[in-house]
C-alpha positions, 0 to 999 in steps of 0.5 A: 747078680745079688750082692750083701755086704755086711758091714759094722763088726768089731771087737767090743766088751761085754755090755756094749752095743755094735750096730750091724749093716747089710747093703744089698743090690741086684735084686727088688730088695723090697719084696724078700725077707732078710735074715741075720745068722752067725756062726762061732768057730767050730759051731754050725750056722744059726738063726739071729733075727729075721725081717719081713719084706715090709718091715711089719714082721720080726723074728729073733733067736731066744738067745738074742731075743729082748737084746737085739734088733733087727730092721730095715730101710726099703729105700736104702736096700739097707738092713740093720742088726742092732745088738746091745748088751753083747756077751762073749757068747754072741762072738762070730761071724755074722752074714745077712742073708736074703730069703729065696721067695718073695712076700713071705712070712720070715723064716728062721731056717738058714736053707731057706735063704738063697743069697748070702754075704761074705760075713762081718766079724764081731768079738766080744771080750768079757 
C-alpha cells in the first residue's frame, strides 16, 4: 500500500520561507511523478508544482512560479516544496501527490494522480 506523509507546514509571516516534505513508501518512488497542490477553505484543489520521475522535469503554477520549488531525492523517496517569499495567498492545506503512471512527462491535473497524503497545513500571516 502507498503511503505520503507531508510534513514541515506551519504558520509564518509573509516573506518568509517554509520547506515542505513528502515521504513516500510502498511503491518504486523513483519511476512516478510527484505533485504538490493545495487547497484554501472554501476554494477547489489546485495545482502547486510537479516533478518528473527523475528529477530532470518541473512544472509550476503561475502563481508560485519564481518563488517555489520543487524537487526530489530518489534515494530518500523524499519529495520537497521549497516556498519562499510566502504571501497570505499561499495559505492551505498542501498534499503531495503521486501521478498514476509511471516514466511520464509531469502533469498539473489533480485526476491524474492516484495516491494522495493526508496534507500538512501552512498559514501565513500578512
Amino acid at each position: 500500500q502507498v503511503q505520503l506523509v507531508e510534513s514541515g507546514g506551519g504558520l509564518v509571516q509573509a516573506g518568509d520561507s517554509l520547506r515542505l516534505s513528502c515521504a513516500a513508501s510502498g511503491r518504486t518512488f523513483s519511476n512516478y511523478n510527484m505533485g504538490w497542490f493545495r487547497q484554501a477553505p472554501g476554494e477547489e484543489r489546485e495545482f502547486v508544482a510537479a516533478v518528473s520521475w527523475d528529477g530532470g522535469n518541473t512544472l509550476y503554477a503561475g502563481s508560485v512560479k519564481g518563488r517555489f520549488t520543487v524537487s526530489r531525492d530518489n534515494a530518500k523517496n523524499t519529495v520537497y516544496l521549497q516556498m519562499n517569499s510566502l504571501k497570505p495567498e499561499d495559505a492551505g492545506l498542501y498534499y503531495c501527490a503521486t501521478d498514476r503512471f509511471p516514466r511520464i512527462s509531469p502533469r498539473m491535473t489533480a485526476v491524474e494522480y492516484t495516491y494522495w497524503g493526508q496534507g500538512t497545513q501552512v498559514t501565513v500571516s500578512s
